[in-house]
N, CA, C and O atoms as a GROMACS GRO file, in nm:
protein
  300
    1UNK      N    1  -0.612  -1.278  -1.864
    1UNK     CA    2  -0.487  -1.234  -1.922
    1UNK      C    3  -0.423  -1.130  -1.832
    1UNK      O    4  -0.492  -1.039  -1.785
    2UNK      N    5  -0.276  -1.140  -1.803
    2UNK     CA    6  -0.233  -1.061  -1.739
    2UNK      C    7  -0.211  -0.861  -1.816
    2UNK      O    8  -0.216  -0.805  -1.926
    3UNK      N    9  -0.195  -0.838  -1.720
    3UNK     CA   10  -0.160  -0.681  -1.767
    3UNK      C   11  -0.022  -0.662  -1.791
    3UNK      O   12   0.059  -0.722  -1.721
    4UNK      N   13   0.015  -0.588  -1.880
    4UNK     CA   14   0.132  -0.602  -1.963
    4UNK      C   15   0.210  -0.500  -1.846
    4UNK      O   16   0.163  -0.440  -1.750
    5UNK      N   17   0.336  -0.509  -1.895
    5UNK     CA   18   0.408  -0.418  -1.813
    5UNK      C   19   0.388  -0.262  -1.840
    5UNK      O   20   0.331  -0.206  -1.934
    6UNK      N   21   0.450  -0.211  -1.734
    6UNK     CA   22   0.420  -0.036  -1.761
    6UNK      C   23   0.511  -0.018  -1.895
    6UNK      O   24   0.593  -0.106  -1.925
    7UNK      N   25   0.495   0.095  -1.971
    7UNK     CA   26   0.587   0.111  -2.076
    7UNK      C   27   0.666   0.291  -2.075
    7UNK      O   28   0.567   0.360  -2.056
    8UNK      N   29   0.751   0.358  -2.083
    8UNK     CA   30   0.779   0.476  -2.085
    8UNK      C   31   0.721   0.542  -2.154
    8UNK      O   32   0.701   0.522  -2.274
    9UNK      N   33   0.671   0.664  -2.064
    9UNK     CA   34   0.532   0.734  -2.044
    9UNK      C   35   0.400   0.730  -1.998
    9UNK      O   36   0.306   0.808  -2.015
   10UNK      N   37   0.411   0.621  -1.933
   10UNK     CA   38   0.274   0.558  -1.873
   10UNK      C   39   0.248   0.651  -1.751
   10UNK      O   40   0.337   0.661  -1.667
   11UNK      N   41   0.121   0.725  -1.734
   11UNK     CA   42   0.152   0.738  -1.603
   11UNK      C   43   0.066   0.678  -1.493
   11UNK      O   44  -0.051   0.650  -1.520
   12UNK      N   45   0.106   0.660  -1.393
   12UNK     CA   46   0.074   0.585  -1.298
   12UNK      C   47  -0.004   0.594  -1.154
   12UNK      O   48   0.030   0.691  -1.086
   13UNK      N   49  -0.077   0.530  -1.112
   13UNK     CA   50  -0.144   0.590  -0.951
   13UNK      C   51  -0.089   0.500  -0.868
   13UNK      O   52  -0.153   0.395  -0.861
   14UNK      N   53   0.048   0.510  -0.776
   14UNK     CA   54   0.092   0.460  -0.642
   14UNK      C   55   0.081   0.416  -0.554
   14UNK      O   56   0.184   0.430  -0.488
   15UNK      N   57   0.010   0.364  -0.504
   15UNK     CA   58  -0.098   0.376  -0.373
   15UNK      C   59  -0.055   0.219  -0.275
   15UNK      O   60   0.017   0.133  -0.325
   16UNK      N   61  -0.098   0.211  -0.172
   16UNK     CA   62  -0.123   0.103  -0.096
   16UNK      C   63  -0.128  -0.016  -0.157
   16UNK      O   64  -0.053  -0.102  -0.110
   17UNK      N   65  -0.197  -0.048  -0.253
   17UNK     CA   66  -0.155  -0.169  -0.328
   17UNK      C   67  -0.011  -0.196  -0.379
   17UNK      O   68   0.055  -0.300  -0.376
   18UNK      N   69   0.017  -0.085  -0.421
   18UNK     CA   70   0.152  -0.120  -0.503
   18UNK      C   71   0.282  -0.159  -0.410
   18UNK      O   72   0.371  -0.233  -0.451
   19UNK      N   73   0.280  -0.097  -0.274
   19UNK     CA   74   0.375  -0.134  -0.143
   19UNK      C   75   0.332  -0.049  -0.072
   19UNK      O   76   0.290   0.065  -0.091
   20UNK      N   77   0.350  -0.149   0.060
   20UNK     CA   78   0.292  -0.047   0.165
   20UNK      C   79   0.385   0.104   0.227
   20UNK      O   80   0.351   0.181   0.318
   21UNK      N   81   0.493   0.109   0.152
   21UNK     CA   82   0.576   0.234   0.122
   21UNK      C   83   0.480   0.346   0.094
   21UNK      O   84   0.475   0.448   0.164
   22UNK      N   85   0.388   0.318  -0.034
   22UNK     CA   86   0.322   0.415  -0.089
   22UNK      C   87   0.151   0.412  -0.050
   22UNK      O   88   0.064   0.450  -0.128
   23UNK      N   89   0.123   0.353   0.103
   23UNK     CA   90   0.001   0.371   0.157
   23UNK      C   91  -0.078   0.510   0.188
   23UNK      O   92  -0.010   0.611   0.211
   24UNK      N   93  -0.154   0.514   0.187
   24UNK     CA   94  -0.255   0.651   0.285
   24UNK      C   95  -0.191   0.788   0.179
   24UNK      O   96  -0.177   0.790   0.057
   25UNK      N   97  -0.162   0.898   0.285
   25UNK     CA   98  -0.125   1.079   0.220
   25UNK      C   99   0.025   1.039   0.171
   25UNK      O  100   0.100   1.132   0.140
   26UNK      N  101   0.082   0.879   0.161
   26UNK     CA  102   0.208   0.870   0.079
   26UNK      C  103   0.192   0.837  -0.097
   26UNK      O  104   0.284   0.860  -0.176
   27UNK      N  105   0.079   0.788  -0.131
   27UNK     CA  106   0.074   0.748  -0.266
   27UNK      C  107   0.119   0.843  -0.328
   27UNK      O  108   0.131   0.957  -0.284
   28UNK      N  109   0.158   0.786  -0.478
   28UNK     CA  110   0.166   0.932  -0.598
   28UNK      C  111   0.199   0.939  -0.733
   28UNK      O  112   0.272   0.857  -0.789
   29UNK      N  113   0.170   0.991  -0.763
   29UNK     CA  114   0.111   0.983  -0.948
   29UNK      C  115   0.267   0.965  -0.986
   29UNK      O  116   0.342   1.031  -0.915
   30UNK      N  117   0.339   0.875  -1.099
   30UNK     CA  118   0.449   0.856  -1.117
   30UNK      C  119   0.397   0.833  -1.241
   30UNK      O  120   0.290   0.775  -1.259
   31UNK      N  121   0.513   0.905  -1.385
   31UNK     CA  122   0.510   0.898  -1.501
   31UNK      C  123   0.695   0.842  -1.527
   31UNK      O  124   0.805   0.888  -1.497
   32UNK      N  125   0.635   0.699  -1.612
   32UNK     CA  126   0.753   0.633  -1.640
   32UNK      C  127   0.874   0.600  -1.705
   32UNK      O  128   0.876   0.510  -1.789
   33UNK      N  129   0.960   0.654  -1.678
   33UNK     CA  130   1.094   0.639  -1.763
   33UNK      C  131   1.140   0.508  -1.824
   33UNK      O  132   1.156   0.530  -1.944
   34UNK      N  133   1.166   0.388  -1.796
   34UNK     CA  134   1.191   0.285  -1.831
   34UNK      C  135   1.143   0.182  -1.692
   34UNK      O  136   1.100   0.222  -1.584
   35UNK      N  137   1.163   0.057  -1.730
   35UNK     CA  138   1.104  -0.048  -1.645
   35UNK      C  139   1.273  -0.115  -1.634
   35UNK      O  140   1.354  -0.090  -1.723
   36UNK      N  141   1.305  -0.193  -1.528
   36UNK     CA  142   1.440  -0.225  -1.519
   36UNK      C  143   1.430  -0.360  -1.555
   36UNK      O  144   1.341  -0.423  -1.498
   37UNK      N  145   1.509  -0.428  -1.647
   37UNK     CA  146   1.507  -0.567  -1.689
   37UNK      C  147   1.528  -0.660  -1.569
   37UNK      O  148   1.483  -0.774  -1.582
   38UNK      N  149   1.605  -0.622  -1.427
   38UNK     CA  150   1.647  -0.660  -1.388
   38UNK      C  151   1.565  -0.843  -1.310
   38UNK      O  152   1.443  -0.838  -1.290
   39UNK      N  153   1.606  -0.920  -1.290
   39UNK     CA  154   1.491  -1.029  -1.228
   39UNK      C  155   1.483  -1.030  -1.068
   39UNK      O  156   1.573  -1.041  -0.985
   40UNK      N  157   1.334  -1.013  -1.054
   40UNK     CA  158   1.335  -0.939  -0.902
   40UNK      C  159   1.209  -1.107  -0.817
   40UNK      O  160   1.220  -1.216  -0.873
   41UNK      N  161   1.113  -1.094  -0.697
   41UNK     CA  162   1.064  -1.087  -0.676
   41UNK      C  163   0.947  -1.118  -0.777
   41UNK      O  164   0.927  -1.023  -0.852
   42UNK      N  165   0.820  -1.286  -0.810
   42UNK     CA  166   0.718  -1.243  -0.900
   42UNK      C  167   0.637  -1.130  -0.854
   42UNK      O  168   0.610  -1.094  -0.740
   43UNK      N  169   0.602  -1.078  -0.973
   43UNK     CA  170   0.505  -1.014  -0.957
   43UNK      C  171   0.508  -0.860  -0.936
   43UNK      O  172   0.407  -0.790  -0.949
   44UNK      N  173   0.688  -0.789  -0.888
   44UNK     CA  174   0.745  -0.705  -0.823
   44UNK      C  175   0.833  -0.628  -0.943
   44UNK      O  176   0.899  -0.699  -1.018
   45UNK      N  177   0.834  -0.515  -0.958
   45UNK     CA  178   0.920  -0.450  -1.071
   45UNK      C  179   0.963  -0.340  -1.008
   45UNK      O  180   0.904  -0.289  -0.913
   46UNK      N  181   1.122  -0.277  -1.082
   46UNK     CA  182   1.177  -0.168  -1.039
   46UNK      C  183   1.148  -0.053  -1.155
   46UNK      O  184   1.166  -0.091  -1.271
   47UNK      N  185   1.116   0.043  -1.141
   47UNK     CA  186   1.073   0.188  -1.248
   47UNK      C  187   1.143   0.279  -1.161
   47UNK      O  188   1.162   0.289  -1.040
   48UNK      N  189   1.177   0.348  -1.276
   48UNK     CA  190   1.285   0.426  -1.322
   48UNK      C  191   1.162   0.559  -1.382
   48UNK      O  192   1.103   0.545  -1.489
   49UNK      N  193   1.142   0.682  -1.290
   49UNK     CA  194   1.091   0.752  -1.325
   49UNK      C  195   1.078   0.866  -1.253
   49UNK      O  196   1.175   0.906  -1.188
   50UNK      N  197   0.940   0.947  -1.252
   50UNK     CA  198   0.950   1.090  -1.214
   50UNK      C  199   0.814   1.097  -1.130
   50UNK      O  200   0.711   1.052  -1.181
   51UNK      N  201   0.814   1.151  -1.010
   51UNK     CA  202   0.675   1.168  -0.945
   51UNK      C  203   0.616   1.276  -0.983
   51UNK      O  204   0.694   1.371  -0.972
   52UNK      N  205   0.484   1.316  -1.036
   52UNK     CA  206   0.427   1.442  -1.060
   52UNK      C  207   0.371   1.499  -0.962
   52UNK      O  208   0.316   1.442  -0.867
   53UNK      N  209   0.384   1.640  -0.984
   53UNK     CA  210   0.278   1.691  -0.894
   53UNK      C  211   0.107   1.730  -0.938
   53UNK      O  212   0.036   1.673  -1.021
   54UNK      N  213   0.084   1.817  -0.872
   54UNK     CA  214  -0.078   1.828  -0.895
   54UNK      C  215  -0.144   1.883  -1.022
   54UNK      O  216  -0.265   1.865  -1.040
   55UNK      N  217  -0.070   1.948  -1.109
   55UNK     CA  218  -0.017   2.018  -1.201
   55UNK      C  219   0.008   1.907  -1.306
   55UNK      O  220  -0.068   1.929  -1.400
   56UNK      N  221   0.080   1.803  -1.328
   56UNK     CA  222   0.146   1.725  -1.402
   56UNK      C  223   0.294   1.738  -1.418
   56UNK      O  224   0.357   1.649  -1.476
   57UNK      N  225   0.354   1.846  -1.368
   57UNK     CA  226   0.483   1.869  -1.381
   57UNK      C  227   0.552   1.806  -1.276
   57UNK      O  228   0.523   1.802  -1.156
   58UNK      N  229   0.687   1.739  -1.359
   58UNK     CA  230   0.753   1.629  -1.262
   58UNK      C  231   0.798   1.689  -1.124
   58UNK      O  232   0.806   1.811  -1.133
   59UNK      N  233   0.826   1.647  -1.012
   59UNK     CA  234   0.891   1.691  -0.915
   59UNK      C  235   1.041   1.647  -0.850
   59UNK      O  236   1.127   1.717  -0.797
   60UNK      N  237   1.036   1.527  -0.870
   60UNK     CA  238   1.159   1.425  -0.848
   60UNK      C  239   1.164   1.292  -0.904
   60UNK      O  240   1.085   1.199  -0.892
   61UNK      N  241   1.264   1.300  -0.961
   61UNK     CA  242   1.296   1.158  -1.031
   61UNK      C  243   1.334   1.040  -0.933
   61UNK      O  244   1.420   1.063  -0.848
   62UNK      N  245   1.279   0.924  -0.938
   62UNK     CA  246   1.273   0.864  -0.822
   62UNK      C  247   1.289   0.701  -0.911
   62UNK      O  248   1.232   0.673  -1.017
   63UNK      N  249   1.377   0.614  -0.836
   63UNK     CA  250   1.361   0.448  -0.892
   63UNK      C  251   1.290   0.404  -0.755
   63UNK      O  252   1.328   0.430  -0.640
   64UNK      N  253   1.172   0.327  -0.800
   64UNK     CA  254   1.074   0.260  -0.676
   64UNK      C  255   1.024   0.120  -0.748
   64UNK      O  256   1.002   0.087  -0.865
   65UNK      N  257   1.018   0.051  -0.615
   65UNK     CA  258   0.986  -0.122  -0.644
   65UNK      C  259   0.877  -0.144  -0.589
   65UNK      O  260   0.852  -0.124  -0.471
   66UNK      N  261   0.778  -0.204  -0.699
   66UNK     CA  262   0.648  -0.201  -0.690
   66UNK      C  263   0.557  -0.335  -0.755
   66UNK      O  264   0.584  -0.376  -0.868
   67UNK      N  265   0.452  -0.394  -0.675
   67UNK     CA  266   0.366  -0.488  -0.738
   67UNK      C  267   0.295  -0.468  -0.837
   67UNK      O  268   0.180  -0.424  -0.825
   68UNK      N  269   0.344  -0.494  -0.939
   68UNK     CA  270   0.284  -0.469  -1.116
   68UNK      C  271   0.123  -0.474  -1.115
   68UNK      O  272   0.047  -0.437  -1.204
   69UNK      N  273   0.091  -0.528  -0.995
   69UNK     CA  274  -0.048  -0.610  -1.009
   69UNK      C  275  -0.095  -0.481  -0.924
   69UNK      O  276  -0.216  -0.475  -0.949
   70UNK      N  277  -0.072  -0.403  -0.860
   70UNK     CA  278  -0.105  -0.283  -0.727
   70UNK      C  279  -0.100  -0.136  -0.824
   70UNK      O  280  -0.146  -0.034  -0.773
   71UNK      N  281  -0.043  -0.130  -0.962
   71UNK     CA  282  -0.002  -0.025  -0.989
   71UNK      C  283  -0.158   0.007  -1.075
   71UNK      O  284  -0.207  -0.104  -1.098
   72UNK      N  285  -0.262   0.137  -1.137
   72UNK     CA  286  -0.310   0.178  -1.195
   72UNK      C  287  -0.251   0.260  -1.251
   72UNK      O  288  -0.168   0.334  -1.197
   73UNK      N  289  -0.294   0.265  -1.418
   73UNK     CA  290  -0.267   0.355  -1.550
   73UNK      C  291  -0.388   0.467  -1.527
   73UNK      O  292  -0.502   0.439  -1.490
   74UNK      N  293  -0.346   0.576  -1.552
   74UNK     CA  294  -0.420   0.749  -1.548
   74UNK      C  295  -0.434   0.758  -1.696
   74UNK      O  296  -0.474   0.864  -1.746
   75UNK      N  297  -0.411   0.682  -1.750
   75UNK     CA  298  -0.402   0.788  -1.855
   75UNK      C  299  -0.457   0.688  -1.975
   75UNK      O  300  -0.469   0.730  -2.090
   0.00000   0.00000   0.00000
């Protein structure tokens, strides 16, 4: 069974799987605002959200396109 989509508030681990954008000292914890309906790419989604820092407190709100299948839940 597949894994459901992210839902707002999910938060998230970034990394090399998800695009190679977010490989190596680039990954990063992202807590989710909405998921974009939009029809992309299988397998590929746009989020609408906030990167945290080390702390949990957001740092920048950021929209990033990512392999649903690459993304891990923290929480």
């Amino acid at each position: 069974m597949a894994e459901p989509l992210p839902k707002p508030g999910d938060v998230l681990f970034v990394g090399g799987a998800a695009s190679v954008q977010f490989q190596g000292d680039r990954a990063l914890t992202f807590r989710v605002i909405r998921v974009d309906p939009r029809i992309t790419y299988d397998g590929w989604l746009w989020l609408d959200g906030y990167v945290l820092g080390p702390s949990g407190d957001a740092l920048e709100r950021r929209v990033i396109f990512v392999k649903k299948d690459g993304l891990v839940k923290k929480r």
